[in-house]
TIVO-2410 file (N, C-alpha, C; in nm, 3 decimals):
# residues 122
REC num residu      c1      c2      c3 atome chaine
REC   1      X  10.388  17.061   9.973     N      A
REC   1      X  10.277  16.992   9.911    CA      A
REC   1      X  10.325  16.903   9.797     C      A
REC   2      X  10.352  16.978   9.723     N      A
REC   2      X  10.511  16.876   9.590    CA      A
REC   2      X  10.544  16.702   9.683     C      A
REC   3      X  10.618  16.766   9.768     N      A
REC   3      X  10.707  16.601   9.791    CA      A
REC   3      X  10.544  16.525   9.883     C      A
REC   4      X  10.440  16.538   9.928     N      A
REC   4      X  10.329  16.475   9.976    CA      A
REC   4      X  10.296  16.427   9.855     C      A
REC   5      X  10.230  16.513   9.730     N      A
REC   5      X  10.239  16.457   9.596    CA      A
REC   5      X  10.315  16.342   9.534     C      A
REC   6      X  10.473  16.389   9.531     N      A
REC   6      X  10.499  16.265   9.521    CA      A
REC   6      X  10.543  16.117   9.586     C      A
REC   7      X  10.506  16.173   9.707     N      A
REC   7      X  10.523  16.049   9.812    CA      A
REC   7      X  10.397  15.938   9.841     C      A
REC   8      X  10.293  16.013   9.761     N      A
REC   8      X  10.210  15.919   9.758    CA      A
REC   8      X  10.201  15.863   9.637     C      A
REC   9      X  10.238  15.903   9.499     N      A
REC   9      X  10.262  15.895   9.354    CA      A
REC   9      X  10.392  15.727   9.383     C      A
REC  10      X  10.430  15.753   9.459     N      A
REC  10      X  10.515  15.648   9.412    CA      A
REC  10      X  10.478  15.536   9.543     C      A
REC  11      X  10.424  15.562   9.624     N      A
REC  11      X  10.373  15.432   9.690    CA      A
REC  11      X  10.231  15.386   9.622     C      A
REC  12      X  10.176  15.473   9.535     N      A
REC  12      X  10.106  15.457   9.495    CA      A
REC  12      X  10.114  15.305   9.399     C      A
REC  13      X  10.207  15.317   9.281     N      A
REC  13      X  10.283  15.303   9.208    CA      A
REC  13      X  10.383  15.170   9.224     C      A
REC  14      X  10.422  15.179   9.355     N      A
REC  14      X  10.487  15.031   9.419    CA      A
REC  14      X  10.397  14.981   9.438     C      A
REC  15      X  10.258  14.966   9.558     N      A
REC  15      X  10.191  14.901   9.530    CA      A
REC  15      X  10.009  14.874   9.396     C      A
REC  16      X  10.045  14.900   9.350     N      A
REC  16      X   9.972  14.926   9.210    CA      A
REC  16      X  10.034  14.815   9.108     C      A
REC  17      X  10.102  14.712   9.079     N      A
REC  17      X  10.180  14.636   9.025    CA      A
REC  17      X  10.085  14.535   8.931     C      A
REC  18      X  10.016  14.537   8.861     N      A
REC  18      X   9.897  14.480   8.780    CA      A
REC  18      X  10.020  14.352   8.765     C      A
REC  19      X  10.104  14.355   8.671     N      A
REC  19      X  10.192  14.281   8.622    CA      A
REC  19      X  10.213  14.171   8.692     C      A
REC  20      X  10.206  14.190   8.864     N      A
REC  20      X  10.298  14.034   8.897    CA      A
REC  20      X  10.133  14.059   9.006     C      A
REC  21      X  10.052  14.049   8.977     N      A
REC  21      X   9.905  14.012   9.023    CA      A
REC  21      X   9.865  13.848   8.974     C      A
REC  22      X   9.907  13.782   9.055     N      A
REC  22      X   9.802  13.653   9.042    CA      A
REC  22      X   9.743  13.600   9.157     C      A
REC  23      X   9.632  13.516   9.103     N      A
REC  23      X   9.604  13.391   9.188    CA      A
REC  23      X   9.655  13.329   9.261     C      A
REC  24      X   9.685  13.358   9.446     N      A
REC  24      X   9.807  13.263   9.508    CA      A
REC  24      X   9.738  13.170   9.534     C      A
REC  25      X   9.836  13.034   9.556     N      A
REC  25      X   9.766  12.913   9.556    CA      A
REC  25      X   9.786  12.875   9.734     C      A
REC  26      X   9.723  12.788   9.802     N      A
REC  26      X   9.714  12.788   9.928    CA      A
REC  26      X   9.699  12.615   9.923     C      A
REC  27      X   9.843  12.631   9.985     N      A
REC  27      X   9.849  12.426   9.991    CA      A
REC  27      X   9.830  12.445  10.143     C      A
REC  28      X   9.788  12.284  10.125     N      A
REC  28      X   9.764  12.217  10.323    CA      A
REC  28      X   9.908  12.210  10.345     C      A
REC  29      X   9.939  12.217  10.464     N      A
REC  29      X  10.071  12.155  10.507    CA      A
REC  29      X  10.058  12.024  10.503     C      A
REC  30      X   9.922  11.897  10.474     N      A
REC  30      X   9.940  11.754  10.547    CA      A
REC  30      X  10.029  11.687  10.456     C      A
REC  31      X  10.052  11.537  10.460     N      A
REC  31      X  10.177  11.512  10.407    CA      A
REC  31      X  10.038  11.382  10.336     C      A
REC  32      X  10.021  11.374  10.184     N      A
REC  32      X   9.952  11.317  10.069    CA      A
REC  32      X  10.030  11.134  10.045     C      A
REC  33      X   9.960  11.045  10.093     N      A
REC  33      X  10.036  10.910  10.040    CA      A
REC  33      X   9.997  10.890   9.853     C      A
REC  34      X  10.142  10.888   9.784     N      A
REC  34      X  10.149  10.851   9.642    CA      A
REC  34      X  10.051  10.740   9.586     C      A
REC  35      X  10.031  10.656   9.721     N      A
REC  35      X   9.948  10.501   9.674    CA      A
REC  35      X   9.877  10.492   9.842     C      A
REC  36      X   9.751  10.405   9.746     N      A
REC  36      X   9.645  10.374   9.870    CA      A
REC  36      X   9.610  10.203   9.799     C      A
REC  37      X   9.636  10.097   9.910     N      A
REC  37      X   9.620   9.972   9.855    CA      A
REC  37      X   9.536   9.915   9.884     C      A
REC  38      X   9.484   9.830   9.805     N      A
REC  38      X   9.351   9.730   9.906    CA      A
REC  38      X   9.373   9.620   9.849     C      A
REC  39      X   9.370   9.518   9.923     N      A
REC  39      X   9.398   9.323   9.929    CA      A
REC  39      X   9.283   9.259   9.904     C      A
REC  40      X   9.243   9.208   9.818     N      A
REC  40      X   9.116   9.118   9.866    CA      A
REC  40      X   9.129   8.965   9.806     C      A
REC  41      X   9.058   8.871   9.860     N      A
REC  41      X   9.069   8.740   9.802    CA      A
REC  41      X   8.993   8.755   9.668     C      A
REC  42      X   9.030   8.703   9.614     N      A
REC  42      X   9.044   8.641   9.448    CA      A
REC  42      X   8.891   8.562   9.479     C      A
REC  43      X   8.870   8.482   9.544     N      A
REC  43      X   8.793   8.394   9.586    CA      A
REC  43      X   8.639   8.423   9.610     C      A
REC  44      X   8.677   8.488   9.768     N      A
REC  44      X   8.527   8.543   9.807    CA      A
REC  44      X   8.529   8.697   9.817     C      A
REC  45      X   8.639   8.775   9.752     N      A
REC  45      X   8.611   8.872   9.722    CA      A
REC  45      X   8.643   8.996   9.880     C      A
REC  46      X   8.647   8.884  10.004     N      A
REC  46      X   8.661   8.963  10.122    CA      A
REC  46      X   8.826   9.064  10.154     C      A
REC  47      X   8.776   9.148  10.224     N      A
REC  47      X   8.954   9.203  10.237    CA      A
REC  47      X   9.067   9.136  10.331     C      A
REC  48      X   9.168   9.183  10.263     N      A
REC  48      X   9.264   9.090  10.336    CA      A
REC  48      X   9.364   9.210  10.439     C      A
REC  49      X   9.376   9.205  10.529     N      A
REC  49      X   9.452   9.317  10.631    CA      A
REC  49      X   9.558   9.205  10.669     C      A
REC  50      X   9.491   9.108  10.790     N      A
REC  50      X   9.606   9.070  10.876    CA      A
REC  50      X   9.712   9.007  10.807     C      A
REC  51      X   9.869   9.007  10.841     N      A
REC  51      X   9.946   8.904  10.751    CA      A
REC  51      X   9.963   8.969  10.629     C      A
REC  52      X   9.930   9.053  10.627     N      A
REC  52      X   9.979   9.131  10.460    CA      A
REC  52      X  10.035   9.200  10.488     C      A
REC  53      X  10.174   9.166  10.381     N      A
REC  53      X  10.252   9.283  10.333    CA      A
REC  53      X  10.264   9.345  10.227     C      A
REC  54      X  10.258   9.464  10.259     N      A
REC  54      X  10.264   9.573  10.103    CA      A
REC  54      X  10.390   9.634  10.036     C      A
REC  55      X  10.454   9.609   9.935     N      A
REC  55      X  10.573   9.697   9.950    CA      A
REC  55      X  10.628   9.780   9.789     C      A
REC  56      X  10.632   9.907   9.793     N      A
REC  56      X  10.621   9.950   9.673    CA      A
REC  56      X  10.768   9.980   9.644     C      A
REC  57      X  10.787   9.981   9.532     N      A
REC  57      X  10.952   9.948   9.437    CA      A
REC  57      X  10.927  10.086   9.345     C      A
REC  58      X  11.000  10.178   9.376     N      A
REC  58      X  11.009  10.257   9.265    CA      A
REC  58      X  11.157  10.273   9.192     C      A
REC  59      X  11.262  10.185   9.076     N      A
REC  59      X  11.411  10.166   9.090    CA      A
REC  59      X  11.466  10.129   9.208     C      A
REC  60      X  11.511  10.182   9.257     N      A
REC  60      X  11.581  10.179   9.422    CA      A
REC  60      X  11.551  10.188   9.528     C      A
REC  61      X  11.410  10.269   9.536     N      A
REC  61      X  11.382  10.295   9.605    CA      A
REC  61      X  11.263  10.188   9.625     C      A
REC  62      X  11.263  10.152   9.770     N      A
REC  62      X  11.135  10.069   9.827    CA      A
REC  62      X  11.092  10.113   9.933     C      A
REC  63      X  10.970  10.073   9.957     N      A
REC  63      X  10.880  10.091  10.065    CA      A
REC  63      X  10.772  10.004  10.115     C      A
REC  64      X  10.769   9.959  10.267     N      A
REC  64      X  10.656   9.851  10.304    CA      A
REC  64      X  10.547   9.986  10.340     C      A
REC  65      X  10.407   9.942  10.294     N      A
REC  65      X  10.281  10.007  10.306    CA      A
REC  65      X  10.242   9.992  10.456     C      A
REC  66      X  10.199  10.086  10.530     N      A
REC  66      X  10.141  10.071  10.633    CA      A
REC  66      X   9.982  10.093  10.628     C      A
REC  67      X   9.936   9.974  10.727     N      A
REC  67      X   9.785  10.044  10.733    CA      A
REC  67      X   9.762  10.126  10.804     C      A
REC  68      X   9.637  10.160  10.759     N      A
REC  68      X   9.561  10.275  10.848    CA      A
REC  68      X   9.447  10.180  10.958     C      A
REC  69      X   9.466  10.247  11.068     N      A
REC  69      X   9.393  10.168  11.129    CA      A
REC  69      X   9.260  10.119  11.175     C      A
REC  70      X   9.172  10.068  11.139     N      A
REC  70      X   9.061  10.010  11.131    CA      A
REC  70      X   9.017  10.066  11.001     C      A
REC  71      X   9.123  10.016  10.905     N      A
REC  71      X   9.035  10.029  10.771    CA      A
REC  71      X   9.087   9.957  10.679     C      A
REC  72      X   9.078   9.885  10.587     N      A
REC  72      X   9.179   9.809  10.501    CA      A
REC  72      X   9.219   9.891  10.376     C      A
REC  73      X   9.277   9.960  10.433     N      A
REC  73      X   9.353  10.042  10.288    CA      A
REC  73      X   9.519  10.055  10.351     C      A
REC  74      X   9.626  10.036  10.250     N      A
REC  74      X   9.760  10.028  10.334    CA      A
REC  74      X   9.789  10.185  10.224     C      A
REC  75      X   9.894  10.259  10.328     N      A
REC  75      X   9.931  10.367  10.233    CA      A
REC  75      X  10.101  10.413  10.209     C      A
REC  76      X  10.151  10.444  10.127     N      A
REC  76      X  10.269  10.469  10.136    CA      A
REC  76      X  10.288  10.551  10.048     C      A
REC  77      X  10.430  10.611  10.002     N      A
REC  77      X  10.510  10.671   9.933    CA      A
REC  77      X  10.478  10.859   9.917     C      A
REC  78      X  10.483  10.879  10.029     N      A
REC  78      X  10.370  11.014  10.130    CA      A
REC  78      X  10.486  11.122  10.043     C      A
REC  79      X  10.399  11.212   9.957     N      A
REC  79      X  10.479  11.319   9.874    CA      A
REC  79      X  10.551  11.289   9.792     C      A
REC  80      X  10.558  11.140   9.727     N      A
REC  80      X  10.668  11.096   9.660    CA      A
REC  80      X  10.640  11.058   9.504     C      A
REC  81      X  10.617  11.170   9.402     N      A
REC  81      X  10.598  11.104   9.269    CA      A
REC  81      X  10.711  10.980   9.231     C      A
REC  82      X  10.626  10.885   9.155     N      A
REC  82      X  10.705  10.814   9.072    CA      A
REC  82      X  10.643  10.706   8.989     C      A
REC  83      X  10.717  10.550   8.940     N      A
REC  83      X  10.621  10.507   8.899    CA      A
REC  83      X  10.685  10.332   8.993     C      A
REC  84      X  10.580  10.295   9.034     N      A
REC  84      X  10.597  10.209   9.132    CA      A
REC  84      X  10.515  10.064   9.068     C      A
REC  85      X  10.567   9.973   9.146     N      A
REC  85      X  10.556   9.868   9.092    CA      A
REC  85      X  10.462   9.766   9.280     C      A
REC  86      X  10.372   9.739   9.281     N      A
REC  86      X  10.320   9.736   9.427    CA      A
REC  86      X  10.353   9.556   9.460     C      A
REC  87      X  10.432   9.463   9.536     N      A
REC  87      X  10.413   9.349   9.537    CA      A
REC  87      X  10.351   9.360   9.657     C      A
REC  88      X  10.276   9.204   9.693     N      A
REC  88      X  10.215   9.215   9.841    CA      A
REC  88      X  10.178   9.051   9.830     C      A
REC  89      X  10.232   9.002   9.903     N      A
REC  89      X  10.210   8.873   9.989    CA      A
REC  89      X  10.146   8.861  10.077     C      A
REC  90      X  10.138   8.702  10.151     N      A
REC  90      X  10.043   8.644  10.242    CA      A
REC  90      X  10.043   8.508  10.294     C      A
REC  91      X  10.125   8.501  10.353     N      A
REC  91      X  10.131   8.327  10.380    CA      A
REC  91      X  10.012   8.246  10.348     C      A
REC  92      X  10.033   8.122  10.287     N      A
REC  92      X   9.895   8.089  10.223    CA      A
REC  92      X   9.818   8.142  10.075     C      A
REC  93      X   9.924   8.276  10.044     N      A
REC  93      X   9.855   8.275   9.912    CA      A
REC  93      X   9.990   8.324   9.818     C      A
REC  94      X   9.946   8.317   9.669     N      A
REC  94      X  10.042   8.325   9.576    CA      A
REC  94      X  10.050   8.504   9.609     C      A
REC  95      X  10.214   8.499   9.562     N      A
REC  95      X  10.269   8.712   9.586    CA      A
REC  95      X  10.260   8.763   9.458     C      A
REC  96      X  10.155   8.856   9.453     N      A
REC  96      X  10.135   8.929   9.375    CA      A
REC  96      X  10.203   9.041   9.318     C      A
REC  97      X  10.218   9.057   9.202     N      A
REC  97      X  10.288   9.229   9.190    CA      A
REC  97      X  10.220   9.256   9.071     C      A
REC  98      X  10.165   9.403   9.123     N      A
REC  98      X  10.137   9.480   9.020    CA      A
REC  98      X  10.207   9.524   8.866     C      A
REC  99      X  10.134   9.594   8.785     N      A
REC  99      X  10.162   9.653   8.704    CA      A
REC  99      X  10.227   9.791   8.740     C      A
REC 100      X  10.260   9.874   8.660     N      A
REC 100      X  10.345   9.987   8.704    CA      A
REC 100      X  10.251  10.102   8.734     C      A
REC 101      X  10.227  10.149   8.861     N      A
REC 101      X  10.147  10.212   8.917    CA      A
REC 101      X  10.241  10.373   8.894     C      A
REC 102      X  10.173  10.495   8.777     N      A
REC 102      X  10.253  10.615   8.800    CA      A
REC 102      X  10.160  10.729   8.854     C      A
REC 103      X  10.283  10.766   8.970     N      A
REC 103      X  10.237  10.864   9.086    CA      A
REC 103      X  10.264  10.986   9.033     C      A
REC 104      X  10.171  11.110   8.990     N      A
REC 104      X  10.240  11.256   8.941    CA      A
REC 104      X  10.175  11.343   9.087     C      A
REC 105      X  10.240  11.440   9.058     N      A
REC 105      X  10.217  11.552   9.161    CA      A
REC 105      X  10.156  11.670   9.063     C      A
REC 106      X  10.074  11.758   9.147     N      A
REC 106      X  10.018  11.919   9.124    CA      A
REC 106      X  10.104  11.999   9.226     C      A
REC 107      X  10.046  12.089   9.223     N      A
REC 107      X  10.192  12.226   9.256    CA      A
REC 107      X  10.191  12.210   9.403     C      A
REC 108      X  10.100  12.113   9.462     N      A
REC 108      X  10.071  12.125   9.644    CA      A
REC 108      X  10.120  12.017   9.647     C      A
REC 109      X  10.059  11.873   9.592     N      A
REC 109      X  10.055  11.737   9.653    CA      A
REC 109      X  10.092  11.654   9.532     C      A
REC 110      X  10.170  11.514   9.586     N      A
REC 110      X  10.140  11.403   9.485    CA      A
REC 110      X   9.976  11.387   9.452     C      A
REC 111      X   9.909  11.340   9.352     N      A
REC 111      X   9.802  11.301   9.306    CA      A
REC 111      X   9.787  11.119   9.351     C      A
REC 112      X   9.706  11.090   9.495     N      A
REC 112      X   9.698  10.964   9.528    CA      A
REC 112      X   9.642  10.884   9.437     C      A
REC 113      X   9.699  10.797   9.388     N      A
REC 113      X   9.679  10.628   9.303    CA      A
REC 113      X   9.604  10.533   9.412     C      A
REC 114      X   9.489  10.471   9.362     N      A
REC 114      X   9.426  10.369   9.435    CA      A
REC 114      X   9.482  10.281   9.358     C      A
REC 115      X   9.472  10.147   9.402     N      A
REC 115      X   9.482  10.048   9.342    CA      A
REC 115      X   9.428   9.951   9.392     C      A
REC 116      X   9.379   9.821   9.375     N      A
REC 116      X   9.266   9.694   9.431    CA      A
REC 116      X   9.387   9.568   9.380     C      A
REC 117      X   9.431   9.497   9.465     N      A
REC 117      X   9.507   9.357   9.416    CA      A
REC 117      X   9.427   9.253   9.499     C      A
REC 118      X   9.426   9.151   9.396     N      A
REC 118      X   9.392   9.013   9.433    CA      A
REC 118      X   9.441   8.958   9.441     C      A
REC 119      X   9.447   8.857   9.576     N      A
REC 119      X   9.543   8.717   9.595    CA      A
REC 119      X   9.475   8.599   9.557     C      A
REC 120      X   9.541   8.503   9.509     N      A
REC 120      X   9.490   8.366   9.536    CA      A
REC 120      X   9.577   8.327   9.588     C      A
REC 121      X   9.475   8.188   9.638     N      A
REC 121      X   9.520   8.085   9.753    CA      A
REC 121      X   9.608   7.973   9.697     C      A
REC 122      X   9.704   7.978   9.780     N      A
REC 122      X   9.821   7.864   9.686    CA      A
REC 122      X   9.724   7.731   9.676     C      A
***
């Protein structure tokens, strides 16, 4: 009866652990774009998709934005904090570049940056 006593005393005891008791956190597996872009004319204000290119500069590192399809938002830099700089051209209009766009992450995902750029027409 003794060793039943203490055989449950100490599984008791292993799992009983107050100390390393927390809150687990539960990330998605999907993969989060750093930046979400949108084009529009300067002008009439409409969006610009076709013929645009997006491409984000973080130091060394670059990247052309892809769209999503049937929607005008281009996305890139998928899990990638940093602080990025967005240019994006258009035959027919002046190439724009952003200001310094900074990407941080939480304990799951980068935190997605929108951003809105305007072109004008050369």
């Amino acid at each position: 009866m003794r060793n039943v006593f203490l055989l449950l005393l100490i599984t008791f005891c292993a799992c009983n652990d107050d100390d390393k008791l927390e809150d687990p956190v539960l990330c998605t597996t999907d993969s989060r774009p750093g930046i979400e872009v949108t084009v529009k004319d300067v002008t009439d204000g409409l969006f610009l998709v076709e013929g645009i290119k997006v491409i984000a500069t973080d130091n060394e590192y670059q990247e052309t934005l892809q769209n999503i399809p049937d929607t005008n938002i281009f996305v890139g830099a998928h899990e990638r904090k940093g602080t990025y700089t967005i240019t994006v051209s258009k035959s027919g209009y002046i190439t724009t570049t952003s200001e310094p766009v900074n990407v941080t992450e939480d304990i799951c995902h980068v935190i997605t940056e929108g951003i809105e750029i305007l072109l004008c027409r050369k």
